[in-house]
C-alpha positions as CSV (number, residue, x, y, z in Angstrom):
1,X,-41.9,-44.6,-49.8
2,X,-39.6,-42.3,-48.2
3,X,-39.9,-41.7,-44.3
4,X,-38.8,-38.7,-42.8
5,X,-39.0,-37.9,-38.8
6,X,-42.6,-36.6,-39.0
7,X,-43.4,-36.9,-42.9
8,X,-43.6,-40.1,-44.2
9,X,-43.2,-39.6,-48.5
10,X,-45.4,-41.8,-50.8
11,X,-43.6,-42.4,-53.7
12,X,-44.3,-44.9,-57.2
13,X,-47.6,-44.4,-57.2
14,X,-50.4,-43.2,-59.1
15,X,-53.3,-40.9,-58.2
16,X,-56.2,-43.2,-56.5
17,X,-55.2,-45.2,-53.6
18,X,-55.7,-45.0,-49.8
19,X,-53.3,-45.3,-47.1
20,X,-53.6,-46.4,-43.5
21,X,-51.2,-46.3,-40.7
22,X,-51.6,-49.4,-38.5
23,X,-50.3,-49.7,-34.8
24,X,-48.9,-53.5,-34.0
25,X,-52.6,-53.0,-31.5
26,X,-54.7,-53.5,-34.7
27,X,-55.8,-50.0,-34.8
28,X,-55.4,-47.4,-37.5
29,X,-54.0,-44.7,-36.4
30,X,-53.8,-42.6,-39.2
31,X,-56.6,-42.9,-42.7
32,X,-55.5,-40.7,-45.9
33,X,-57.1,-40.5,-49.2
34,X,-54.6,-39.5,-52.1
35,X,-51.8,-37.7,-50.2
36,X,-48.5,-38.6,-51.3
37,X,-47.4,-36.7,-47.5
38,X,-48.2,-38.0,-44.8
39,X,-48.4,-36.1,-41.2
40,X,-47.5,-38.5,-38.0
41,X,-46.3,-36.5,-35.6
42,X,-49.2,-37.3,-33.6
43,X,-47.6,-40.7,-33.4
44,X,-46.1,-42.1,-30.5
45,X,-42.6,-44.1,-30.6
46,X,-43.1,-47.6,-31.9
47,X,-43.6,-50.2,-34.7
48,X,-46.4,-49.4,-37.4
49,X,-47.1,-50.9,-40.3
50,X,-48.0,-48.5,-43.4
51,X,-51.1,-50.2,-45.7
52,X,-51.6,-48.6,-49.3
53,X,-54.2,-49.7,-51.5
54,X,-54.0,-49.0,-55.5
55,X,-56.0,-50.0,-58.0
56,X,-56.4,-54.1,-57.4
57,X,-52.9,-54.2,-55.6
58,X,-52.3,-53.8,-51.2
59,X,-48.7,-53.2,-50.5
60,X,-47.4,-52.9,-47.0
61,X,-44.0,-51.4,-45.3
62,X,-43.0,-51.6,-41.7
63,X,-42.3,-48.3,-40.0
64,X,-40.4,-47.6,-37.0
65,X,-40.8,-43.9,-35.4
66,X,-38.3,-43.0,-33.0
């Protein structure tokens, strides 16, 4: 996963999965199906944490956008 400003890069992974973008509030913020890039400028500064679902596997990664 690469994260750019306002992009944020999906990278190592196959076709089918899902991501969600979750504010440290519990709330997703952003829900994607199969796109490797990722939109968030509508995000606002903070801590978020970035949940990707493939095949039987959940991964996560900690963002911070400035």
């Amino acid at each position: 996963m690469v994260f750019l400003s306002d992009i944020l890069k999906i990278k190592g992974i196959g076709t089918d999965f899902k991501t969600e973008i979750i504010g440290v509030d519990g709330k997703i913020y952003i829900h994607s199906n199969n796109n490797k890039l990722i939109d968030i400028k509508c995000l606002k500064s903070g801590v978020y944490i970035v949940k990707i679902y493939s095949d039987n596997n959940i991964v996560f990664h900690k963002i911070i956008k400035q």
